[in-house]
C-alpha positions as CSV (number, residue, x, y, z in Angstrom):
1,X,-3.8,-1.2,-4.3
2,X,-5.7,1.1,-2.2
3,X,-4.7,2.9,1.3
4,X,-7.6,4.5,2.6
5,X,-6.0,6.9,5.7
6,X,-3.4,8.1,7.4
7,X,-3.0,5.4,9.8
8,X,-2.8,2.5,6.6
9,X,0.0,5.2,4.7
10,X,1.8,5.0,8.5
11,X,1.8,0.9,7.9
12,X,3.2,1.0,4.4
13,X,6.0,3.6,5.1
14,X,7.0,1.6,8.1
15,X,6.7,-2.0,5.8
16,X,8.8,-0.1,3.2
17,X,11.5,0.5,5.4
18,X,11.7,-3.0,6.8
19,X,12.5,-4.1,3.0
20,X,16.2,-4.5,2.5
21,X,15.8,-4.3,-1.2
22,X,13.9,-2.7,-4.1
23,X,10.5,-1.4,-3.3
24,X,8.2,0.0,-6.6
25,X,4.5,1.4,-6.7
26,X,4.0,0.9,-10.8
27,X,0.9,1.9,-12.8
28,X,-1.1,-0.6,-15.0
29,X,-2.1,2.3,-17.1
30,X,0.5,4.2,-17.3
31,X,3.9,1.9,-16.7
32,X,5.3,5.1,-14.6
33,X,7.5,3.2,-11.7
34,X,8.2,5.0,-8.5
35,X,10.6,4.4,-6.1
36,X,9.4,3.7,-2.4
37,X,12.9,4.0,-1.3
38,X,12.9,7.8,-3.1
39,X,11.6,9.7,-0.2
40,X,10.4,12.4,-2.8
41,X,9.2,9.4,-5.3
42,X,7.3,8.2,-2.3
43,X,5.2,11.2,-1.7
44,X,4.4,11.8,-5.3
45,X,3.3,7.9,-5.2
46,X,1.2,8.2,-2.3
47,X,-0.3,11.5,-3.9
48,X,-1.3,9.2,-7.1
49,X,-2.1,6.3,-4.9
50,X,-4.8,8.7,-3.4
51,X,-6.1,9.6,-6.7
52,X,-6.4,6.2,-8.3
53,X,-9.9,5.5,-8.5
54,X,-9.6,2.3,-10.7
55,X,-7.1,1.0,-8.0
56,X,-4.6,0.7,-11.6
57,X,-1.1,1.1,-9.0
58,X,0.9,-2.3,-8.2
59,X,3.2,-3.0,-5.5
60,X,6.6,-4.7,-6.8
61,X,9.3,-6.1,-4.6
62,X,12.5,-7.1,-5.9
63,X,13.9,-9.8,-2.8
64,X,11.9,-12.5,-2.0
65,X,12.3,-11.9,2.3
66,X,10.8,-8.6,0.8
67,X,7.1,-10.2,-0.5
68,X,6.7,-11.7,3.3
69,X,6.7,-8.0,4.9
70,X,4.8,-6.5,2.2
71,X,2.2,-10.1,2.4
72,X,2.2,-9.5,6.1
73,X,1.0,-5.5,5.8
74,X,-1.8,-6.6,2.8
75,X,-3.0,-9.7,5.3
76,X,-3.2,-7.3,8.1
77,X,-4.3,-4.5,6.1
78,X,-7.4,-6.8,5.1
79,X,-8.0,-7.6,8.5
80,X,-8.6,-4.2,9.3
81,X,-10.9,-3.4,6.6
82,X,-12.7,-6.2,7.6
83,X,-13.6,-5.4,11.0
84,X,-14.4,-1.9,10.3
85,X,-16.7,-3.4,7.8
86,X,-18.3,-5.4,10.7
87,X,-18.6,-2.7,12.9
88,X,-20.2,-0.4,10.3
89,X,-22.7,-3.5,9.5
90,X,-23.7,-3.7,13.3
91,X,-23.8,0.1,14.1
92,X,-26.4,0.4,11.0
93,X,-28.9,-2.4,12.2
């Protein structure tokens, strides 16, 4: 998982919230879990997030209603990526 600004860490705080159950960021690497729902577990996350170069950090959701917000922020999250990418393509040529 990768959030690239300020605007994307807005999104996820605001998706994490909207869960009504367990929210995790968990490293491949490393197996340390930390709780979303922590508000100091959250900013050491995001602070890893930041530094995770290999993109090794995995969202986990424990409520299935939970996987259609956090589907919904990775869909539009894509989206926005996306057009950036298009606009940086047609700006360059």
């Amino acid at each position: 998982m990768k959030i690239r600004n300020e605007q994307e860490k807005k999104m996820l705080r605001d998706a994490i919230k909207r869960c009504s159950g367990y929210v995790a960021l968990v490293s491949s690497t490393s197996g340390r879990e930390y709780d979303l729902k922590n508000d100091e577990m959250q900013a050491e996350a995001f602070a890893r997030l930041a530094l995770d170069s290999q993109e090794s950090m995995e969202l986990f959701v424990a409520k299935r209603e939970d996987v259609e917000v956090m589907m919904g922020l990775m869909d539009r999250l894509a989206r926005e990526n996306r057009a950036a990418e298009n606009y940086n393509e047609r700006k360059a040529a």
